[in-house]
N, C-alpha and C positions, 0 to 999 in steps of 0.2 A: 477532480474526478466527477464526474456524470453520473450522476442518480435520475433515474428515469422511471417512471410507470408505462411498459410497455404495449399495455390494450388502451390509452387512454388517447382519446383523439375525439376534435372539433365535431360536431354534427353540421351539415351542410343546412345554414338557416337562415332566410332573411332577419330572423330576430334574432340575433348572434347570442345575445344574452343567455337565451334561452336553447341556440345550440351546442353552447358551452355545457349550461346546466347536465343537459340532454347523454350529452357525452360522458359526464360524471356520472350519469344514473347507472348508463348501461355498464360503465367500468366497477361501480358499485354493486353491479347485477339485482337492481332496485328497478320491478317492471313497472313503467309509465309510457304510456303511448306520449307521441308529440300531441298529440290533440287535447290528451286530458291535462297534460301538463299546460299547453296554452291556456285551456281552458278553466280548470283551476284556480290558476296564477292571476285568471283575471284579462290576459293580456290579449284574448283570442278578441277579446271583445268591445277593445278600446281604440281610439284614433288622438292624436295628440299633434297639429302643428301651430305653423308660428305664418306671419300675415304674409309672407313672401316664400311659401310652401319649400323652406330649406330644409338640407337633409338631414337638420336637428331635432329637428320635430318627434321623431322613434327613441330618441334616448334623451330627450331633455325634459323629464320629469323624475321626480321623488320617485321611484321603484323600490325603496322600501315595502312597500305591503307586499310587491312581487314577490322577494324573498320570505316574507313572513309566511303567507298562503300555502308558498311550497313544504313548508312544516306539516302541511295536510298531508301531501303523498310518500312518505316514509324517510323525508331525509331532512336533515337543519342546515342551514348557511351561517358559516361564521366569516369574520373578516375583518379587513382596515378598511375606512373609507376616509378621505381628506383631499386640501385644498392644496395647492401651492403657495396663497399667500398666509395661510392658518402659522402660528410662531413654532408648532410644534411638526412641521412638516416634515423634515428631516428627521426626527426620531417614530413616525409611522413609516418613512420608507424602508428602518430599519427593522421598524418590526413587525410590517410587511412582510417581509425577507424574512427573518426567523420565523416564522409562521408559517408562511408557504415551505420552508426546509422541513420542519415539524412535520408539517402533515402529510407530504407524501415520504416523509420516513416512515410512517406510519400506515402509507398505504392511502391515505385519502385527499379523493382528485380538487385539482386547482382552478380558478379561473378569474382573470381579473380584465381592467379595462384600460383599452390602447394600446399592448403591446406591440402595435404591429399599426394601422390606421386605428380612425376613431371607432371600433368596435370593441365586443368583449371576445376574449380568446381564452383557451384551453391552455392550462398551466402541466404541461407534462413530464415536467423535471428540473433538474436544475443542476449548476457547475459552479462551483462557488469561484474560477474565474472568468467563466462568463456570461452571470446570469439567471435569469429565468429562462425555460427553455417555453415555448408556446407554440401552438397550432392553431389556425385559424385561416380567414377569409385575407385576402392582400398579403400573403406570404410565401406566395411560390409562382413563381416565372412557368411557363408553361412547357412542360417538356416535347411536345412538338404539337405540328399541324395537321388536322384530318381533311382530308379533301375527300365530295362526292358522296358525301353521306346524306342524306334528306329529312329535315325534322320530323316529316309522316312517318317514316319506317325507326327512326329511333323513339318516339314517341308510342308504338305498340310495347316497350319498354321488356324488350326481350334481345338476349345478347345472341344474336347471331352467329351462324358461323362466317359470313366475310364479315363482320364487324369483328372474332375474335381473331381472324386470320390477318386482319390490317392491324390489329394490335402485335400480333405475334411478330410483325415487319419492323414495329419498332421499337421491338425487347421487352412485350409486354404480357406475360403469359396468364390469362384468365381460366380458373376453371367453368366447367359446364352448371356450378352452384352462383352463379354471378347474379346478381338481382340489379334490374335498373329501373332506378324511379327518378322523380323529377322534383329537386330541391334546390334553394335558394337564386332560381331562376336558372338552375343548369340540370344537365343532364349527371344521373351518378352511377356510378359502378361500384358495388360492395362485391368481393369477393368471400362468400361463405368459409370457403376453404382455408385460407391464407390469410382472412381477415384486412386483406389488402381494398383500400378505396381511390378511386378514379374517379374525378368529375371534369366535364368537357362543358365550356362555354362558348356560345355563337360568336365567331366573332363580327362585322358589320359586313364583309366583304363575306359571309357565306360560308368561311372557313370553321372548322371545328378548334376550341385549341384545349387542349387535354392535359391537367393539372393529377401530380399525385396528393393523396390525402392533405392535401391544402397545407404542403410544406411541413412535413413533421420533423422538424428541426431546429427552427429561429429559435435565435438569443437574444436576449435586452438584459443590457447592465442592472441591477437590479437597483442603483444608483439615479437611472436615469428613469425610472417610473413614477410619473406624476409629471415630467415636465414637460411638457407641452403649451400649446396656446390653450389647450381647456385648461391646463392644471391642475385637473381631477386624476387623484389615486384611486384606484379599488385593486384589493384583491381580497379574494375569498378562498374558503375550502368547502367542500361537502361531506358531511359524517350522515351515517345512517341513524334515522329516525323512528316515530310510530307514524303508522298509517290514520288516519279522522275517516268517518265514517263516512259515506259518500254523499248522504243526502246534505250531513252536517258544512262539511267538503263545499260543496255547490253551493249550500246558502251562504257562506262566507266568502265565495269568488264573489256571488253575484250581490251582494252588499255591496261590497268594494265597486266595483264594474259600476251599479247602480249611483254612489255617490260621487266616483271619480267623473262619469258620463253628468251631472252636473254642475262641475266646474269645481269642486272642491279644494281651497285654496292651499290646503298641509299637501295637497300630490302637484296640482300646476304650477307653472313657471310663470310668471310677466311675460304677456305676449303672446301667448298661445292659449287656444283657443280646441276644446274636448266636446267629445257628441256631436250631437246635431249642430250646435256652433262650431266645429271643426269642420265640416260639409260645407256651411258656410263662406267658411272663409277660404276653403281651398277652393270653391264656387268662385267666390267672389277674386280671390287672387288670380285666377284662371281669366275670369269673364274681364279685368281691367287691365291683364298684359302686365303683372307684376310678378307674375311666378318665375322663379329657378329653375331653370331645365333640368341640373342632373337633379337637385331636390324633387321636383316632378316626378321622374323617373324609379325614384329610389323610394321615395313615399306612395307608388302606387305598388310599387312590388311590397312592399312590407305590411300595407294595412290590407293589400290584394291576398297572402298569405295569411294572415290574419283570421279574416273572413272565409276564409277553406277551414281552418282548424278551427273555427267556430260551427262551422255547419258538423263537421265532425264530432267535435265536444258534448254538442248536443243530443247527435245518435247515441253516441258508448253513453251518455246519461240516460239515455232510455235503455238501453240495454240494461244497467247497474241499478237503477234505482227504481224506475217505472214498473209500469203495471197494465195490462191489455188492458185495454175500455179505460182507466182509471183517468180523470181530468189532467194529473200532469203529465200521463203519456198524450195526451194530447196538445197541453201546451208545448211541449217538449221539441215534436214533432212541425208544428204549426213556427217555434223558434227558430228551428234547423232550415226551414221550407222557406222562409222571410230574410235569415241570415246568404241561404243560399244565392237570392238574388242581388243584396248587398255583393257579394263574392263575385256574382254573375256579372253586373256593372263597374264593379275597382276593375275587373279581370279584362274589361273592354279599354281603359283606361291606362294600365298597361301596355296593351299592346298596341296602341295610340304612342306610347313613352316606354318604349325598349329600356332598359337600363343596361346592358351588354351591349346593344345596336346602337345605343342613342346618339343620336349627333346634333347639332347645335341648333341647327335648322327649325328640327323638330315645335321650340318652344315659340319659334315666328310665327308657326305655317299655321294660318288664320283657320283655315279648314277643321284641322287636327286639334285645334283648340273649341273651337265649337262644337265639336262633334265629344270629348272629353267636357264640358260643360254638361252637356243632354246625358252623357253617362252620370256624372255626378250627382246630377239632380235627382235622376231615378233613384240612384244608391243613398243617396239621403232619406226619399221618403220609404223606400225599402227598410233603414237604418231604424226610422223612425216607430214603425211600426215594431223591429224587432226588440227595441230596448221597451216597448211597453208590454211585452212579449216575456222577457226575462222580467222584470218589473211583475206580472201575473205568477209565474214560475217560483219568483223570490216569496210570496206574500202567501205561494200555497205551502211552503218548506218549514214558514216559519209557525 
């Protein structure tokens, strides 16, 4: 039989991690904006690849502190985490499994790593014969095609009436409370009323293709979690926690943020390369013809997102903890303003490297590599100055 938490569903987020988290907060009814939560966690603020800018780079670090930091904003993470070659691997799959059963008997939300592709997903129930049930990104086939819709008029991010009316064409009824915004590189539809969510991706030829809540349904044996070519298990639950004070909050993201951004060996992997040597290398990976296309792609959208929820983090910091005239409303501000242009440059770099459009071409065409070089460079010294920005921030907190 099917035990399911019914409001519990993926957030639409290049940082998957973190739009699983996201999803359990709001199902939690625990308020965190995505920006404080990025920003918090640490994660609005960092970059992390590898010399041949593959698409490991966003999840192939120690994220350990990510979970611990989130202890600031009202919730704890508990969980399994293991290897496939560890002797005791088979008995964390199992107890995995009774743990994720636990916790949403109990009502509290799931989320683990690979259900589905190599990201994290939303754990929203479960069938003891088939599974974990999850929601997430690469889990649902596209329930059809939009034609003639033009990214300027979906991008004023208001649902129209012939936008509701080509929906209503193909059995898809939106109320007039419909909100659209623009996440994990696609267009979304939240339904207030219904609590129903729609998101539509470009596809190369111009077409729209239009996804429901990113598959609220898949199963995985619960047997088969962890095997894969990574071999890495996770899953977790989320219980509600206490709140850290805000100012306390931020000086403990920006520790972390401040020692991971120099290379600190308990978070890095062999091989990759964080901060300003991260710029570097994806510079340098760029400028000698040895990057990854779809890695390109997907790393310019993740650390491009990033850097928006960092220009953000740092407004609601000044909202929450600042003070008019007072020095770290000004550093605060002078942060957001220097992150902005980091955000402004990743954001050019992208759309040099589509990652829904992308095609193979893209990572030859000398042009389009030169011209994402000159982005980079800016976004470096943009970077640069913003980490000695937060570095000012950190030193006034403590």
């Amino acid at each position: 039989m099917l035990k399911k938490l019914d409001r519990l569903q993926w957030k639409p987020m290049w940082v998957s991690h973190l739009g699983s988290v996201k999803g359990g907060l709001e199902y939690l009814n625990i308020p965190v904006s995505e920006a404080w939560l990025m920003g918090m966690t640490g994660h609005a603020f960092l970059i992390n690849l590898d010399d041949k800018v593959t698409a490991a780079g966003p999840t192939a670090w120690n994220n350990e502190m990510l979970m611990n930091l989130g202890s600031n904003l009202g919730y704890e993470t508990h969980g399994v985490f293991g290897w496939r070659t560890e002797a005791d691997f088979t008995a964390k799959q199992k107890l995995a499994w009774e743990n994720t059963k636990k916790a949403i008997d109990q009502g509290y939300p799931c989320y683990g790593w690979e259900l589905g592709i190599p990201e994290y997903y939303v754990v929203n129930g479960y069938d003891e014969h088939h599974g974990y049930r999850y929601s997430g990104i690469g889990t649902a086939d596209p329930l059809f095609l939009l034609e003639g819709l033009s990214l300027p008029d979906l991008e004023r991010f208001e649902m129209t009436v012939e936008l509701r009316s080509e929906l209503e064409q193909h059995g898809i009824a939106v109320s007039e409370r419909t909100e659209v915004s623009k996440k994990f590189g696609s267009l979304v539809f939240e339904d207030a009323l219904s609590s129903k969510l729609y998101y539509l991706l470009q596809a190369i030829e111009g077409h729209w293709l239009v996804h429901e809540e990113s598959l609220n349904g898949a199963f995985k044996p619960w047997q088969e979690l962890g095997i894969s070519q990574n071999g890495l298990l996770e899953m977790y639950w989320l219980e509600p926690g206490f709140t850290t004070d805000d100012r306390e909050a931020l000086k403990e993201a920006l520790e972390f943020v401040l020692e991971f951004s120099k290379g600190a060996s308990q978070w890095i992997l062999p091989g990759y390369k964080v901060g300003i040597d991260g710029f570097d290398q994806w510079i340098g990976a760029l400028s000698e013809r040895r990057a990854d296309g779809f890695g390109t792609a997907y790393n310019a959208a993740v650390w491009s997102e990033c850097r928006k929820f960092a220009v953000e983090c740092l407004k609601e910091a000044e909202e929450r903890i600042g003070r008019q005239g007072s020095e770290l409303n000004g550093l605060l501000q002078a942060g957001a303003q220097h992150y902005g242009q980091v955000y402004h440059y990743l954001s050019k770099v992208e759309k040099l490297f589509p990652f829904h459009q992308r095609e193979e071409e893209h990572i030859r065409d000398e042009d389009r590599l030169n011209q994402a070089v000159e982005a980079l460079t800016k976004a470096r010294d943009a970077e640069e100055q913003a980490l000695n920005l937060l570095r000012a921030i950190y030193n006034k907190l403590s």
